[in-house]
Structure formats: C-alpha cells, structure tokens
N, C-alpha and C positions, 0 to 999 in steps of 0.2 A: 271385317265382317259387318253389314249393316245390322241396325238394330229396330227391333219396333219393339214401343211403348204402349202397351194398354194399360189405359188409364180408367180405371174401372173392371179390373181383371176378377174373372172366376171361377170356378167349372165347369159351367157352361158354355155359353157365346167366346167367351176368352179364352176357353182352352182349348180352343175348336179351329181359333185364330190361330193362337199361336203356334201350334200343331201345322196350320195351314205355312205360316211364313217360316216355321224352321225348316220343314223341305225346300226352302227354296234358299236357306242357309243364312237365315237371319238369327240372332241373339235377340233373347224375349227382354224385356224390362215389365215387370209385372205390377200395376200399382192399384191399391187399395188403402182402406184404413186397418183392416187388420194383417199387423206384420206375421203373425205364426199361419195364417188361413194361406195367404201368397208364399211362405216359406215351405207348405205343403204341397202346392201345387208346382212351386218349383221344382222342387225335389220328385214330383212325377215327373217333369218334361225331362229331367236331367237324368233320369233312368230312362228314357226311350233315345236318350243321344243328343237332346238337345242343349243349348247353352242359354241359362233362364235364372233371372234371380229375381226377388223381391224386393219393393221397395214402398213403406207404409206411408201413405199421407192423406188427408180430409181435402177433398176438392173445394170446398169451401173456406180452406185457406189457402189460399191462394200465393203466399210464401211456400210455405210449406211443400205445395204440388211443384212452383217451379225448382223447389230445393229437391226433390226426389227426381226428376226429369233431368236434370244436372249432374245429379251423383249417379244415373244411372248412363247416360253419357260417358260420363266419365270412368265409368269399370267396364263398361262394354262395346263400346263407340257411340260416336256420333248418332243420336235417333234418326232416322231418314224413314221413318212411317210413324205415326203415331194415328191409335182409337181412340177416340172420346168416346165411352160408355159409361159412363158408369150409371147404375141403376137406381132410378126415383125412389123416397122412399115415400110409404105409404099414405104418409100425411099432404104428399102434395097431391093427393087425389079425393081431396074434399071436396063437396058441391061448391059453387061460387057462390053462394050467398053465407056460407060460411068462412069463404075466404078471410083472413087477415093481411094486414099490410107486411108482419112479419114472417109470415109466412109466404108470402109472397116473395120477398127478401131473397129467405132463405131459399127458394128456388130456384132464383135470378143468378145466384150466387154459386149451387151447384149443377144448373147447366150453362149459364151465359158466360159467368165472368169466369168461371172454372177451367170453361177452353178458350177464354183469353189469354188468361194465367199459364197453361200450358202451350198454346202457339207462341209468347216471346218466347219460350224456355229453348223452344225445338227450332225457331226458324229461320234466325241465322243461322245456322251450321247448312241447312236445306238452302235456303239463298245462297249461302256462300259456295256450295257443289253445284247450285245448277239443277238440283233434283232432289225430291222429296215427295213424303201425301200425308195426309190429316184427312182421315176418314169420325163422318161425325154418323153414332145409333143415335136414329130416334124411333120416339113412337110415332100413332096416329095426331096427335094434338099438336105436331109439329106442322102439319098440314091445315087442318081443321081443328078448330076449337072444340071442347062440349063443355059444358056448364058442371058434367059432375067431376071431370079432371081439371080443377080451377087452376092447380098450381101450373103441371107441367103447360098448360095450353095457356099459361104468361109466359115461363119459361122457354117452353123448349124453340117455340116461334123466334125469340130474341135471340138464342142460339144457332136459329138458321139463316136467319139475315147476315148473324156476325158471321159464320162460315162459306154463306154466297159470295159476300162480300169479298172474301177473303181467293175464293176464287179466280172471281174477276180479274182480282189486283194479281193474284200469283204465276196463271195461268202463264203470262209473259214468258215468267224467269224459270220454266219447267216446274216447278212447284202443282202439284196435283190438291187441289182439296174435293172433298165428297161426302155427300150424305145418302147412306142407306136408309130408308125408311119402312119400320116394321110395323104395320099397323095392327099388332095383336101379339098374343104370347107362342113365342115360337116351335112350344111342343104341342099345339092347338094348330099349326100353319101345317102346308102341306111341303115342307121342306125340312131337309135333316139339316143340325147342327155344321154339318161338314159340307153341307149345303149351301149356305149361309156363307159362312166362311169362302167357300169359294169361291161366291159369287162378292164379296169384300174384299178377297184377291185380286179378282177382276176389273173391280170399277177404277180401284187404285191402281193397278200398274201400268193405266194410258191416259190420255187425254179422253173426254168426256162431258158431257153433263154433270151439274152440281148434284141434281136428286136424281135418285131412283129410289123406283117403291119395288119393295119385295113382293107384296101381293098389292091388286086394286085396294085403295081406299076403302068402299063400301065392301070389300069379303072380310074384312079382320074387324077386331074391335079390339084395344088394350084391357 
C-alpha cells in the first residue's frame, strides 16, 4: 500500500487530501503538533474505510519531523507522496518594519528548513523505487512579496527555490516535486475543498511544471 504523508494535516485542505488519495488506495500518515487533534481525525478517515494514523511533531524541529516521517513509514509503508502544508502562524504576518531577525528565523525554519528536514526523511525510499512526489502549499507571498506579510514573504520564497530546485534535480530519476499555489483563503476562492484536492491529485501524479497557481495572482489575496 503506498502512503502519503501530510505534514501539516487538518480538517480542512488535509482531509480533503487524504480523502482524495485514500480512493486511490493509499495509507494517510497525518502530521501535526497536536497528537489528540490528528488522533481524531484519524479515527474519522478510519470509519469511512480508510487506513490513517497520527503522528505529532513541531516542523521546526526538524529531528523531531524527520522522527515522525520515519515511524510513520515504518507502520504503514514507504511515503511515496508527501504535503508540505503546514499553516503560518499568525505572527509571521506582521508588517516588515516590525519584522525581527527572530522571527524571521522562526519562519525560515517552519517553511524552508521544515521541508528540508522532511525530503531527507522521504527521499530515499522515492529514489530508491524510481517514483515518488512532494507537493509543497503555498500562499501568495510565495510569488510576490508584500510588506504587510513580512515573515512568510522571507520564508515561503526560500521554500520555493528549495523545492524548484529540487525538481530539476529529481525530475530525472521519476521523482515528481510541485507547488500549488493558493493565493487567498480557500473558502473565499471559488473552488471546493475536494476541488482543491483534486486538482493536488493531478499535478502530482505526472510529470509537469514545478508551480501552479490555483487562481491568478492579482484575484486572491492571503
């Protein structure tokens, strides 16, 4: 049974996902920092028939993620899809002249190095079959900057270079990587969750382009 890994898993966008790849007969690995919030949401997919468990870790430590990526390998197979979502918090959408350096950090940390720390975890076992994907959400500021989201518009850009990057190089060896890009809140878009999702089934299950934007740039706003 393949498995995909969302990292960043929720009620929304991730369980819309996972929904999306258990019909296609994949094992969920659900990751978050709260272990009881992801043990309830497995326990929905796993009364609708799917095979889905929990595993708690802080994307900002970066042991830690590749420790929960590992053990969830390891109880359910091999990752051979893995999301990077997981969602900004608040604080990194302060204007930039309020920015700090550690704050800054801290962001670098939960979008850049967070899916560094997660593609070692996942990608040999993908190199080694020959096939795999790493689908990276972002928002708008992954694209374009704005001054009043300081944090993610350091982050998430360093996020997408490491994931183009990662593309290029992978592409070769079947390895799929991809960025969907959402530039706005998704119950505000004109697309359903299951929408979404399917179109994140999509970009992943072929060769492609590294980005795609959900909607134009200038009709959304985060």
């Amino acid at each position: 049974m393949p498995t995909l890994a969302i990292v960043g898993a929720g009620p929304g966008l991730g369980a819309a996902v996972a929904r999306r790849f258990g019909r296609e007969g994949y094992a969920i690995a659900l990751i978050s920092r709260a272990q009881a919030k992801l043990d309830a949401l497995a326990a929905e997919l796993q009364r609708e028939g799917l095979t889905a468990r929990g595993y708690a870790a802080d994307v900002r430590d970066g042991a830690q993620l590749e420790v929960a990526l590992r053990s969830a390998a390891a109880d359910l197979g091999p990752v051979t899809a893995l999301q990077y979502s997981p969602l900004p918090a608040r604080a990194y959408l302060h204007p930039v002249l309020d920015l700090e350096p550690e704050l800054a950090l801290d962001a670098l940390r939960f979008s850049a190095l967070g899916l560094i720390h997660a593609a070692r975890a996942v990608l040999p076992a993908m190199r080694a079959a020959g096939d795999g994907s790493i689908v990276l959400i972002n928002g708008g500021t992954s694209v374009q900057a704005r001054a009043g989201f300081s944090g993610t518009s350091v982050a998430f850009p360093a996020e997408s270079a490491y994931g183009e990057m990662l593309h290029e190089a992978l592409a070769p060896e079947g390895v799929r990587v991809v960025q969907l890009v959402i530039p706005g809140a998704i119950p505000k878009l004109r697309y359903t969750l299951e929408e979404v999702a399917d179109r994140i089934w999509d970009i992943q299950a072929a060769p492609g382009e590294f980005r795609t934007m959900l909607i134009p740039l200038d009709e959304g706003r985060e």
